[in-house]
C-alpha positions as YAML, in Angstrom:
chain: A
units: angstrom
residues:
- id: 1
  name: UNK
  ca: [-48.06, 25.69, -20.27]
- id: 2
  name: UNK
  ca: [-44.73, 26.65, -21.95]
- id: 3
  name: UNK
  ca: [-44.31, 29.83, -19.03]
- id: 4
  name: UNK
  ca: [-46.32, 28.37, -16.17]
- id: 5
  name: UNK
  ca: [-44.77, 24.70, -15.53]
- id: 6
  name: UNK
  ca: [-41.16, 26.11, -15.26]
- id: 7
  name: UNK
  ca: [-42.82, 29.08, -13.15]
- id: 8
  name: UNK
  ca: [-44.40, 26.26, -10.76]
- id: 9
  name: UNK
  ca: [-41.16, 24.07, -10.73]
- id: 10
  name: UNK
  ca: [-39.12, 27.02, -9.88]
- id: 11
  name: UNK
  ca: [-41.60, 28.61, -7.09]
- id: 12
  name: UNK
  ca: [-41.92, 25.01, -5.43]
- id: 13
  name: UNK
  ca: [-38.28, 23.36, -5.48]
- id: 14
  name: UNK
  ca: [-36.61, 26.37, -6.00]
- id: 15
  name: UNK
  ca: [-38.06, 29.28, -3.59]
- id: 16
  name: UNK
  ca: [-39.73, 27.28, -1.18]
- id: 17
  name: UNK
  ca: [-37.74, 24.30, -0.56]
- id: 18
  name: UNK
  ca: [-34.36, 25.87, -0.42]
- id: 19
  name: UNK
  ca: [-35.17, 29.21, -0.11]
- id: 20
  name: UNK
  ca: [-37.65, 29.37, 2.38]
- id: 21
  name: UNK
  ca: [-37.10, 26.11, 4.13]
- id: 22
  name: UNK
  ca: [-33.51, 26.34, 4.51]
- id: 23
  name: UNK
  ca: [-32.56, 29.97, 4.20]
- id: 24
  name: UNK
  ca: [-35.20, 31.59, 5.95]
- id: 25
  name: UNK
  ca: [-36.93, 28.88, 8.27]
- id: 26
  name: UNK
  ca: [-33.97, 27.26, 9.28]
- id: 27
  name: UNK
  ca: [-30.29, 29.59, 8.80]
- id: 28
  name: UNK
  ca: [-32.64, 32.95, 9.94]
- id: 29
  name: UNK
  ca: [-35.67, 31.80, 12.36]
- id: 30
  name: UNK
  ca: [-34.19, 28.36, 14.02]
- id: 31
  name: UNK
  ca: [-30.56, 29.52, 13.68]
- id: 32
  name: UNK
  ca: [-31.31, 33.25, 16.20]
- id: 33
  name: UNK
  ca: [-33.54, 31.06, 18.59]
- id: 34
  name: UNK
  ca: [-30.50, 28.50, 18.82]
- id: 35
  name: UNK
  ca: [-27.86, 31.44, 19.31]
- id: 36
  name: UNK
  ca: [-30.21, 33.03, 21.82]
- id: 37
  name: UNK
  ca: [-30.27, 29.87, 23.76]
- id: 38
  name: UNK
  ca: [-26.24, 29.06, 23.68]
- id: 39
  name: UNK
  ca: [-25.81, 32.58, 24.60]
- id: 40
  name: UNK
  ca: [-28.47, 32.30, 28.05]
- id: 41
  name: UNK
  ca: [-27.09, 29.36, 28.78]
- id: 42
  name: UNK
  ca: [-23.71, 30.53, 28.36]
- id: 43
  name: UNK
  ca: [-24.56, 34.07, 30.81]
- id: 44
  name: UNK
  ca: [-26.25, 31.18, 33.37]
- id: 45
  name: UNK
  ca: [-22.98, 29.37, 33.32]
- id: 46
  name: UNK
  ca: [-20.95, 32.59, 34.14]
- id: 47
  name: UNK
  ca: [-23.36, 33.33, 37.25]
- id: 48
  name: UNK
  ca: [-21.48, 31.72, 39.72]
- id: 49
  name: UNK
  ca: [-22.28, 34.47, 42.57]
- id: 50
  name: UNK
  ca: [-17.94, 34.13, 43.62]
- id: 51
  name: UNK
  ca: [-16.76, 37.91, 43.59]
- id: 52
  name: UNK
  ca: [-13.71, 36.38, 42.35]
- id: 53
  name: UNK
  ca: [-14.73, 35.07, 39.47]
- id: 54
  name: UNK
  ca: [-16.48, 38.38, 38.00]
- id: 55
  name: UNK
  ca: [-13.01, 40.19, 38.58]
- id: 56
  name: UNK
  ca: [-11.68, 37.95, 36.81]
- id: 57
  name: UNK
  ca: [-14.28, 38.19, 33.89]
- id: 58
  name: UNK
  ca: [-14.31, 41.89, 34.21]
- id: 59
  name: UNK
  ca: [-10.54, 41.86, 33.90]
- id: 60
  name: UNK
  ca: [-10.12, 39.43, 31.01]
- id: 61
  name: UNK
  ca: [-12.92, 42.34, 29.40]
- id: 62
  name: UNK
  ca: [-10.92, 44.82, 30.13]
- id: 63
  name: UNK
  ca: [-7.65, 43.11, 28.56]
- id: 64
  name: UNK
  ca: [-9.88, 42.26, 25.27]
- id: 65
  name: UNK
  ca: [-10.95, 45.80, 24.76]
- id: 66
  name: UNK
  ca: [-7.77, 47.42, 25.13]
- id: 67
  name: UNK
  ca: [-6.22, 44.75, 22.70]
- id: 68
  name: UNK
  ca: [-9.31, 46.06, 20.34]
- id: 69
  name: UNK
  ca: [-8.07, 48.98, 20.87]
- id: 70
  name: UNK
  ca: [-4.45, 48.91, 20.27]
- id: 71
  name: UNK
  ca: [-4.96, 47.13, 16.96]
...
């Protein structure tokens, strides 16, 4: 009893509430499928089909990776 309650208290608040629940469930599993959906929804927003507008994206990429770059 001495070795096993604090065992059980540990394993069930401990691991599984906040580790499991929080960490794992919802930073890890819910947190990628909720950055996977800003970031479709984000590449569906920059679909416009204008020319202009891609040249303009692939411009601004250019900039950013040349700043990268330089730094």
């Amino acid at each position: 009893m001495v070795i096993v309650r604090p065992v059980m208290w540990l394993s069930r608040e401990v691991l599984r509430k906040i580790v499991d629940q929080r960490i794992v469930d919802g930073l890890l599993v819910n947190g990628t499928a909720k950055a996977a959906r800003a970031a479709g929804w984000l590449g569906s927003r920059l679909q416009t089909g204008e020319v202009g507008a891609y040249v303009v994206l692939f411009v601004l990429g250019v900039w950013a990776v040349i700043v990268a770059a330089v730094r």
